[in-house]
N, C-alpha and C positions, 0 to 999 in steps of 0.2 A: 817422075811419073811420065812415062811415053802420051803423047799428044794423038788420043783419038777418039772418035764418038764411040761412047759408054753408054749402052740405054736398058733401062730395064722394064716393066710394067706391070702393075698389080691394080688388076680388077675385081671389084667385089661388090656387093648391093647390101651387107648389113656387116655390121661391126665384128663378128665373128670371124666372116671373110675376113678382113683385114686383121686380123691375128696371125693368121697363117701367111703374110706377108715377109718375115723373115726365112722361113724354111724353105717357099717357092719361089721365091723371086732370084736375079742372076746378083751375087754375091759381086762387089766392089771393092777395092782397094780405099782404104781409109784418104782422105783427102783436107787439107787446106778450104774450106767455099771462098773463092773469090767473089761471086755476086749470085743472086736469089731472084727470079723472076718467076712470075705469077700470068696465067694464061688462063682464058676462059672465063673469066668474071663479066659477069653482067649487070648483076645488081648489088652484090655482095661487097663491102669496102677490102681492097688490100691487105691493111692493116687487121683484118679481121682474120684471115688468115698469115699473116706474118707473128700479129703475137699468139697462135698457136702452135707456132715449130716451135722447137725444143732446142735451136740451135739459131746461129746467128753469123754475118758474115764474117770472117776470120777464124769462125770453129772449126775445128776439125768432124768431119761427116764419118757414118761408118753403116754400117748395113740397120745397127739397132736404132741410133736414131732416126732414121726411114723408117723403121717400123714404127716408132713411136709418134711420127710425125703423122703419118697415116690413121692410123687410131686416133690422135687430136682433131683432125681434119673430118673425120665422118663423125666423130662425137657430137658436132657441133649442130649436126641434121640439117646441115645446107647445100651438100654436095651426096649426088648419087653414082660420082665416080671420081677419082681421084688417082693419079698416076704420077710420081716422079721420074724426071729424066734427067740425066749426068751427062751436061757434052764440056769433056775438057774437066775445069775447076768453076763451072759455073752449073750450080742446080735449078732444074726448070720444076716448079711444081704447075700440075695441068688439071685442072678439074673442071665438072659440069655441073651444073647448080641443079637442084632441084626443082622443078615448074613452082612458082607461086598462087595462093589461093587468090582467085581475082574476086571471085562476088561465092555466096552461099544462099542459098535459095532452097525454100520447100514449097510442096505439092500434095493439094492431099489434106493437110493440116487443118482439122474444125476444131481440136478439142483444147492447141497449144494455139497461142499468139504466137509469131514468129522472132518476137524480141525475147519471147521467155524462150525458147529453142536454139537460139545463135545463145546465148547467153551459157546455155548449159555446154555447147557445142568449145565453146571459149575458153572454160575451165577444164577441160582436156587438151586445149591447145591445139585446137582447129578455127581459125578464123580468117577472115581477108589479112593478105598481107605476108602471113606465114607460110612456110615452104609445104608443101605439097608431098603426104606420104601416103601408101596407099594401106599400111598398116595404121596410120591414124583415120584412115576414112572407116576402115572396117571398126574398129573404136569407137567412130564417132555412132556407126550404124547400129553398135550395142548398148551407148547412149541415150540414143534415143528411141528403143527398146523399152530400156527400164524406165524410161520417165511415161509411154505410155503405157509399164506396166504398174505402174503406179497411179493410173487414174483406172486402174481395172480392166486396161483392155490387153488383154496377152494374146487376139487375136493380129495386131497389128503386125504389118509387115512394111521393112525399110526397103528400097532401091536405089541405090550410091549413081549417078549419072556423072561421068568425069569429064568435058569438054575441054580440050584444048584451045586456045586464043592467042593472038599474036604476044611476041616477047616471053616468050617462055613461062607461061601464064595459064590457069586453068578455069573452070568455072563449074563447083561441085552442086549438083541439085536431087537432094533428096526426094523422092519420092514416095506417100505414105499412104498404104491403105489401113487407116485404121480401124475398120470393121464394126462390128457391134459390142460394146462394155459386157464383161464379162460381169454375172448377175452371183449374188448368195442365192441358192437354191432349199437350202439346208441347212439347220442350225442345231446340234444335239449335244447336252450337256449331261453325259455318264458317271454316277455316283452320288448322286444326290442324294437327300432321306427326309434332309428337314426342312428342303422347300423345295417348292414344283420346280418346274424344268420354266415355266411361262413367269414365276415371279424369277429368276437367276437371268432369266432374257431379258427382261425389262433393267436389267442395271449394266445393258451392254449399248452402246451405241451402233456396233453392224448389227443385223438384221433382215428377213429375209423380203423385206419390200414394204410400202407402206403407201396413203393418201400424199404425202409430201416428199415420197423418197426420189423424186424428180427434183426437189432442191437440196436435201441433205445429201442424196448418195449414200444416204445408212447402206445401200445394200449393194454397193462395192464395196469387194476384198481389197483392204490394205495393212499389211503385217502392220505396220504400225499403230493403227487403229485397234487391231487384235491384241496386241502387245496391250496397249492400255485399258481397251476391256477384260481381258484378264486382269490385271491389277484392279479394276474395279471389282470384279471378283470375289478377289482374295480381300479386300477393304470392306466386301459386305458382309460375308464371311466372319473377319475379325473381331469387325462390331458388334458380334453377335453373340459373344461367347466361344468359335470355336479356334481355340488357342494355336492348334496342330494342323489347322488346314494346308491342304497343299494339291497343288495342281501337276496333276503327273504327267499328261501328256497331253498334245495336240497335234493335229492331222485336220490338213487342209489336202482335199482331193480334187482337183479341175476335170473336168468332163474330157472325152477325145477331140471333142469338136472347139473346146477351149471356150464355152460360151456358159457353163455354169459351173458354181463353186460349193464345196459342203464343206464343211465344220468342224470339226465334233473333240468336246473339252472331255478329257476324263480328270476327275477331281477324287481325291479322298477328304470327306468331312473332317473325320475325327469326335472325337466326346466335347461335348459341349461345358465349359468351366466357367466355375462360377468364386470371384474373388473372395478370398477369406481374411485377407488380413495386408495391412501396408505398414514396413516398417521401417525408418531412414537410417543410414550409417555411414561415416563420413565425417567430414568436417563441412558442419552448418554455419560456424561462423558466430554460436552461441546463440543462434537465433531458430531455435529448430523450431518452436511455437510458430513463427511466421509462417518457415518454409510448410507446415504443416495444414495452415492456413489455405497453402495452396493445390492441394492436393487435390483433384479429381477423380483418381480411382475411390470409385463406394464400395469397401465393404458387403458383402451378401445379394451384390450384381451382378449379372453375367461379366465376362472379361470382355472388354470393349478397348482395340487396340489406339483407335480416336483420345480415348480420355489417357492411355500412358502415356504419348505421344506428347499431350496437352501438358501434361503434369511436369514432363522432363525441360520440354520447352518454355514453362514458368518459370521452371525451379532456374533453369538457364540464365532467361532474363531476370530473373528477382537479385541472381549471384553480380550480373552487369550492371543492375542497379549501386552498387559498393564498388564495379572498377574491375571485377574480376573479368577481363573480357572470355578466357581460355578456360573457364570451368565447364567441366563437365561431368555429367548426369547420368549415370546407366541404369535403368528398371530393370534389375535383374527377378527373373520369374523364380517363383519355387513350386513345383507341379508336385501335386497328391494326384497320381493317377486312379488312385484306389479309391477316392473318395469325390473324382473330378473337381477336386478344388487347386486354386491356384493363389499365393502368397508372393507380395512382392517388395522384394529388398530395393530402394532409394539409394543407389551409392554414390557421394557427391565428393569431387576432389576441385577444389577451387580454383586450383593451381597457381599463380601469381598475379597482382593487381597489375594494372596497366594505364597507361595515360597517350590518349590520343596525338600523336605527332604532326600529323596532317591530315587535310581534309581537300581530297581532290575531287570535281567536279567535271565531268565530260559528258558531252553530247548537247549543251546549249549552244549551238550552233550562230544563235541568234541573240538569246537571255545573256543580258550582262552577269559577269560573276557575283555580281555584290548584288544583285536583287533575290540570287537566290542563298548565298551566304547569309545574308541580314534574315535569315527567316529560321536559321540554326539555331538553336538550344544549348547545343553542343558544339563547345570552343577549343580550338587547336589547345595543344600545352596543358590542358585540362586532363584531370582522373577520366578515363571513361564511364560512362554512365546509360548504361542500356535505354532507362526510359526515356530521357533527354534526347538519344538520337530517334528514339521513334515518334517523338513529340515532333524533329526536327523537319523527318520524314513527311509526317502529314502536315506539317505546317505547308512545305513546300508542294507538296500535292494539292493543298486546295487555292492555292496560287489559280488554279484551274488553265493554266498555259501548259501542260506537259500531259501526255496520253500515259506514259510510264515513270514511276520514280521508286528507282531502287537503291538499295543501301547494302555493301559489304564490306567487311573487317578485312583487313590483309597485314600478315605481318612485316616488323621491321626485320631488314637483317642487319644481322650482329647486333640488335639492341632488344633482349627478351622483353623490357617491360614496356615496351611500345609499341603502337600500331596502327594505321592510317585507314580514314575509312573512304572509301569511292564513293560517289552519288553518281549514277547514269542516269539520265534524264532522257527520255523522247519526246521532244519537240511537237507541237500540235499545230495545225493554223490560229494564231489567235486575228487574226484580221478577216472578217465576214461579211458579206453581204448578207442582210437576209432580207426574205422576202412572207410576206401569211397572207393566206386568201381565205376565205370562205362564203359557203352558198348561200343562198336564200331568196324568199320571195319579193324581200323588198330594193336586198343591193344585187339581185343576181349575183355577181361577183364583187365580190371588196379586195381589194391590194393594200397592200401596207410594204413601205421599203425602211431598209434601214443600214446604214454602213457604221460600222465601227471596229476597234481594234483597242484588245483588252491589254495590248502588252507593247506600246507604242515604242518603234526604233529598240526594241528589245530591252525598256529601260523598267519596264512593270507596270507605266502609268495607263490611265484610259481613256480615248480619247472616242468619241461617239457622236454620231447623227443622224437621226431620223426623222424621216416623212414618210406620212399617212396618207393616199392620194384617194382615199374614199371622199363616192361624194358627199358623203353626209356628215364624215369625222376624222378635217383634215387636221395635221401634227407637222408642226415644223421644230425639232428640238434638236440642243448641241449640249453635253456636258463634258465634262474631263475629271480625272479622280487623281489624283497623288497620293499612293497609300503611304509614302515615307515621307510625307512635307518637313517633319525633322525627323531628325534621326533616332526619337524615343518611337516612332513608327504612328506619330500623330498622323492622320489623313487628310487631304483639304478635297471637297467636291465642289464646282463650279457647274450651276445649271443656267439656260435661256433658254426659253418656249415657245410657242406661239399656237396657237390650238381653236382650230374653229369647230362647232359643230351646229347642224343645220336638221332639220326632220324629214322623216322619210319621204317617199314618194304618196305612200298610202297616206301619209297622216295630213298630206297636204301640207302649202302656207311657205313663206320662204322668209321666217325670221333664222336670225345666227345670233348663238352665244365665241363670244371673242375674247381669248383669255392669254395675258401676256405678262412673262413674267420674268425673276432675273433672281436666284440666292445664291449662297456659299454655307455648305457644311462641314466642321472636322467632326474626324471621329479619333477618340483617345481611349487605347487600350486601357483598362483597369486588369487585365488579368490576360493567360494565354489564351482564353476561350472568350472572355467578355471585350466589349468595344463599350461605349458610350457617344450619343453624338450630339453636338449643338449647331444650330444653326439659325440663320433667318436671312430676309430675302423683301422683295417686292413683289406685288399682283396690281396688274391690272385686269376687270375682267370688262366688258363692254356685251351689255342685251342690243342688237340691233332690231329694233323692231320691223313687224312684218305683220304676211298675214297669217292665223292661225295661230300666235303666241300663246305657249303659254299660261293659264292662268297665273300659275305661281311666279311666274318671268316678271307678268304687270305688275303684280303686288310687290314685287321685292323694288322691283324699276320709278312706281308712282313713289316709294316711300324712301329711297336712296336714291334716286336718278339711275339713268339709263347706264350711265359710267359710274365702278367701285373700284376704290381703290383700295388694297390693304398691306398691315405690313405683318406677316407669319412670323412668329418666331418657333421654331422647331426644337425637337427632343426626342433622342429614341436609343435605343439598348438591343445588341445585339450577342448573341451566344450560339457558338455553333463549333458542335465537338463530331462532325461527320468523318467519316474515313476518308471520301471524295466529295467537290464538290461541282461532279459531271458524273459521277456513276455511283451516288452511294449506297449504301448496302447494311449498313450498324450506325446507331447514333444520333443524335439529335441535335433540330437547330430551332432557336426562339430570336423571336422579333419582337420588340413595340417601339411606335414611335409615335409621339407627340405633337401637335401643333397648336400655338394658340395665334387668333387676329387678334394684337397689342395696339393697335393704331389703324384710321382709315374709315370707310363706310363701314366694312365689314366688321362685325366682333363676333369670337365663336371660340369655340375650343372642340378640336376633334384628336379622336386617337384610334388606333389598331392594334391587335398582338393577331401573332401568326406563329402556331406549334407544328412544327415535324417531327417525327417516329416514324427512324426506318427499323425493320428490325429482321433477320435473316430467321429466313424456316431453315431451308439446306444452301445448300453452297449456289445451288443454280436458280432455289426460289427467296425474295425479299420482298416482304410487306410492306408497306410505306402509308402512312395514315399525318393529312394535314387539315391543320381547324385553324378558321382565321374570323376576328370577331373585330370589329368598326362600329362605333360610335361619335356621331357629334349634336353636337348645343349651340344656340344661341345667346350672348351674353350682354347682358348691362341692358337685360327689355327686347332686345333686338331677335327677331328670327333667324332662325341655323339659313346662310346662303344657299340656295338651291342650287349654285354652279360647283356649291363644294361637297354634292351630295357623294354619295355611297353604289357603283353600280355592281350587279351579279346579270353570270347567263356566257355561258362562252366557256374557251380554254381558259383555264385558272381561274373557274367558279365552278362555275351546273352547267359542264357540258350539256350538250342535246338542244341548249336555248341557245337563243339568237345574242350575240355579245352585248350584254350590256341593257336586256331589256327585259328581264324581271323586276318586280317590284310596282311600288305606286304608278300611277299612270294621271296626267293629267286629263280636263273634262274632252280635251282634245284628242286624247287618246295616246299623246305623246310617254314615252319611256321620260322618268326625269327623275329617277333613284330614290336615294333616302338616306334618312341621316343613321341608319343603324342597319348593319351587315352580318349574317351567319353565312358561314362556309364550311363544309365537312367534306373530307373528300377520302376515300381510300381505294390504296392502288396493289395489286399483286402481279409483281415484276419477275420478267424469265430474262433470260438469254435468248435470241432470236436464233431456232434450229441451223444449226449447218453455218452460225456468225462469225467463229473459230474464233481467232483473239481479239476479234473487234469487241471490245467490252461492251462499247458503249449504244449498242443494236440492241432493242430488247421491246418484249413485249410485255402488253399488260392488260387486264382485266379493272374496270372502276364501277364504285358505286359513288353518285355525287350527293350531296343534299345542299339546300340555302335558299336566303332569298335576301332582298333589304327590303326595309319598313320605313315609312314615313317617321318624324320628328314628336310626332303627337299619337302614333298607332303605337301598340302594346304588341310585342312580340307573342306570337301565335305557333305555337307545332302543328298545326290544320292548316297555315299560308305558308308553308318549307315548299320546295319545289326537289323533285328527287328524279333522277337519270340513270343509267348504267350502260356499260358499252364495252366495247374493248378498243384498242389501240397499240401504238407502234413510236418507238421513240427513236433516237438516231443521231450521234454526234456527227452530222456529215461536212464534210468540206467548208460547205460554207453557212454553215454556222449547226446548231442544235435543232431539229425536224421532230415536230411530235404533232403524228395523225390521233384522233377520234372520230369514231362513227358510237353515237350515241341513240340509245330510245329511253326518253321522258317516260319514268314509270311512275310520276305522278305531277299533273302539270292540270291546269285548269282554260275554260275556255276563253281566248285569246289571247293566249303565250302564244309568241313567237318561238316557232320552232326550228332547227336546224343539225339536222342529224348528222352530217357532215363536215367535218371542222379541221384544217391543218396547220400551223403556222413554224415559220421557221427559228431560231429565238427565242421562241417561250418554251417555261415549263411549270410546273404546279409544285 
């Protein structure tokens, strides 16, 4: 090969160009590479273009692989030009890098955080760092288009600003006007017969404006939102009897000006049916009596697509109950259109039994594996058993450490009769602070603090502390809980107290009751719903005298002394079969618990039960109704202790009263309880508008009733105290939020009243 400079060059700005690099470019004589040098690099490593040639020193070069080289080289989108040159037996590759994104920056933006915008920006592959194209700018400008037309505004408008800066460097800053939200104007539902156009509206969530629609946005267009207002639709529809319904079209029209939006559903009803008869076929398993048991479709009912749904989904789980994970259920219809009736065939194929292989567990991030394993029903190596896992489920849901807890089948491969079930879990804060205040005339303001954490170093245990910094009723308390102290899931609680309380400002006098104390209680499973607990403990309780005591302080104090000392032994019984326990919604929980004074000044015997029923209307409304009833006695001659009275009046009593001061009243006028307790309370629970999947946002509507009674008064339905209100509950960050604003609708003269009340931690 004669010795002289060989140059060729191909310029192009997108990959296409470089295609046509073998046809245009000056043809060369196949060659030996002696050496490979690289020019023009700035930020980009060597290596990053050396391992994209297609060739290597001692290869032989030829026109195609230059072309292929070329195409490797722009493939990679860090070079906006790229030229080879041949001097001799040495190939120069020469390229110019692309400018670099320096910073991203927007203008303009009220309705996006800028973290949620770079973020979207990123997943197109525009961000600091990355090379600079001006087809990924236009990209990113349709981007973020669609995200704000997704908040309804299809007025908005992007402007791309591209500065250049030293080092080959750029700095992209969008500019946005985004204008005024694009509104529904217009909502019409065509074809209707058997119900208005205004009852079909009401089972949609868009809407053409409203009192609230400043927090929901019902009345921004979003396909997605429409998407599932239809389905709700067609689901009202269903349940209703008409079997054939169908939604033929929709048209969504935007204004010229892009500032309103209209509607319009065209639907066909169809004949309305009414079921005639269910009959099953298949293999039951010999147990067709059971399965029939579970059947929900009635007989001479409308067709309700709710209850086949239900039916096949029993029949499902009933088939998992035995192992059968893979069976399945079809409700095949049999339509009499002549007669609008409809007949449905059950056909169940069991398909083969199965036995769980694994049980994998992701998204405890923090929860140890064995705190939520040891809560399984359902054991590795074991038959599958549908209700076992759903036991397993809520068991680990009312852990109350996880916001989500999901469970699904997946199968093995290459092993039919096996298959592993996933547990996802999302993690919740279990470490809170909390804080409760409320109004009134006598503390102004009350504070209460309290730090604890229900899921300590991620191990399950509980470890808590609280102080009460009212001046009237201060609380200094530590407890800890170990729900697995052995391994049969015995629990062990460890408490210490300290608790002063002093009388109002109004009531005068500055005596203090001073109560200090120290127990240990386990509690021992008897079943998967029942606990049982024993326990016992020391008190001390100390009257400091003052002025204004009192009466019943001196009498307990001349006749015991001013210091009691006792020793509690405890007992109590718990049962709680809820779905959740931070949003529940079906189900029920019972409580009693026992205490008797065995030893000491004190002798007494008191106890409580405490009943919950929740129970669901529809999916979005849930009733909830709790009665709690407290009793105690004096024993061996002795008067019931007045420090161990009974108080009502507040959150988790009769809202609308002041905490803790219904009931008897000393001649002083002091609050000082009772030895016997009514509590009734019922709540109807929504979803908080526009909460989205924050379950645990919701409001509520109460009615309260209660009071306590003295030791020696006879319980009276003429001294109940009765309230009503509404309210706002809230699993927030740092801890559970539940406001009332209350009015006393039946309260007598000189209750302490407090319409006001929010605390953070509690809940009824």
């Amino acid at each position: 090969m004669k010795e002289q400079l060989k140059r060729f060059r191909v310029r192009t700005v997108a990959a296409v160009a470089a295609l046509a690099f073998a046809a245009n470019s000056w043809a060369v004589d196949p060659f030996t590479v002696r050496d490979i040098r690289v020019e023009g690099l700035q930020r980009v490593e060597p290596g990053t273009v050396f391992g994209s040639l297609p060739f290597r020193v001692g290869d032989q070069y030829n026109d195609e692989k230059g072309s292929a080289a070329i195409r490797a080289l722009f493939a990679l989108g860090l070079f906006k030009d790229v030229r080879l040159e041949v001097n001799g037996d040495v190939l120069i590759v020469v390229v110019e890098e692309r400018p670099t994104v320096a910073d991203v920056d927007f203008v303009g933006t009220r309705e996006f955080d800028k973290d949620t915008l770079k973020k979207a920006l990123r997943e197109i592959g525009l961000t600091e760092g990355r090379p600079y194209d001006q087809a990924l700018a236009d990209r990113a400008e349709q981007e973020l288009k669609r995200q704000y037309i997704n908040r309804s505004l299809y007025g908005a408008d992007v402007v791309t600003t591209v500065t250049p800066i030293e080092r080959n460097r750029v700095n992209l800053t969008f500019t946005v006007t985004e204008g005024e939200p694009t509104r529904i104007r217009e909502m019409h539902i065509i074809g209707n017969k058997a119900f208005s156009e205004g009852t079909l509206k009401d089972q949609m969530a868009l809407d053409t404006g409203g009192w609230l629609s400043w927090y929901t946005k019902s009345d921004r267009y979003s396909r997605t939102k429409l998407n599932a207002d239809l389905e709700a639709l067609r689901s009202y529809y269903l349940q209703r009897g008409f079997l054939e319904f169908r939604i033929d079209s929709t048209q969504v029209a935007i204004s010229p000006n892009k500032q309103d939006i209209s509607i319009t559903v065209n639907i066909t009803e169809g004949e309305r049916y009414v079921v005639s008869g269910v009959r099953l076929e298949g293999d039951y398993l010999g147990k067709e009596n059971e399965f029939k048991s579970l059947v929900k479709i009635k007989p001479g009912e409308p067709y309700n697509a709710d209850t086949v749904a239900d039916t096949t989904k029993a029949f499902t789980d009933y088939f998992g109950n035995f192992g059968y994970a893979f069976a399945k259920v079809e409700a095949r219809p049999e339509i009499d259109r002549t007669n609008n009736r409809v007949a449905f065939v059950l056909q169940a194929e069991p398909s083969r039994r199965a036995y769980v292989r694994r049980i994998n567990i992701a998204g405890n991030n923090r929860t140890r594996d064995e705190v939520i394993r040891r809560e399984f029903r359902q054991f590795e190596s074991s038959w599958y058993d549908a209700e076992k896992i759903k036991l397993s489920r809520d068991r680990v849901d009312r852990l109350g450490y996880f916001k989500e807890v999901n469970v699904e089948t997946s199968d093995v491969p290459g092993a039919p009769d096996q298959v592993d079930l996933n547990l996802t879990v999302a993690e919740r804060p279990t470490g809170s602070l909390q804080l409760g205040a409320g109004f009134s005339s006598a503390e102004k303001l009350a504070l209460s603090f309290a730090v604890k954490q229900e899921n300590a170093f991620g191990t399950g245990q509980y470890l808590g502390a609280e102080i009460n910094t009212s001046k009237f009723n201060r609380t200094l308390a530590f407890n800890t809980v170990d729900p697995y102290f052995t391994t049969d899931g015995i629990s062990r609680t460890f408490d210490l107290y300290h608790r002063t309380s002093r009388p109002y400002d109004d009531q005068g006098g500055n005596y203090s009751l001073v109560t200090s104390g120290a127990g240990v209680r386990f509690g021992i499973p008897f079943s998967e719903l029942d606990t049982v607990f024993f326990g016992g403990g020391f008190e001390r309780t100390q009257i400091r005298p003052g002025t204004n005591i009192p009466a019943a302080y001196l009498a307990f104090a001349e006749r015991f002394g001013y210091t009691s000392n006792t020793v509690p032994l405890t007992v109590g019984w718990q049962r709680d079969d809820r779905d959740s326990t931070l949003t529940p919604t079906v189900g029920r929980y019972q409580r009693f618990s026992g205490e008797w004074g065995v030893a000491g000044d004190a002798r007494y015997v008191r106890s409580s039960y405490q009943y919950q029923q929740f129970l669901p209307i529809t999916k979005a409304y849930t009733v909830a109704f709790n009665g709690e009833l407290a009793w105690g006695k004096g024993l061996q001659g002795r008067p019931y202790p007045v420090f161990k009275n009974f108080y009502s009046g507040g959150l988790g009593s009769v809202r609308g009263f002041e905490q803790g001061t219904l009931g008897p009243r000393d001649v002083t006028g002091a609050s000082i309880g009772g030895a016997k307790k009514v509590t009734l309370n019922a709540e109807l629970i929504t979803p908080f508008p526009g909460a989205g999947a924050d379950r645990t946002l919701r409001l509520f509507g109460f009615v309260d009733v209660g009071n306590v009674f003295g030791e020696s008064e006879k319980f009276a339905l003429a001294d109940l105290r009765a309230s009503a209100g509404v309210g706002l509950s809230w699993l927030s960050p740092i801890g559970p939020l539940r406001i009332a604003f209350a009015q006393p609708i039946r309260k007598e003269p000189g209750d302490r009243i407090q319409r006001l009340q929010f605390q953070i931690g509690t809940s009824f």
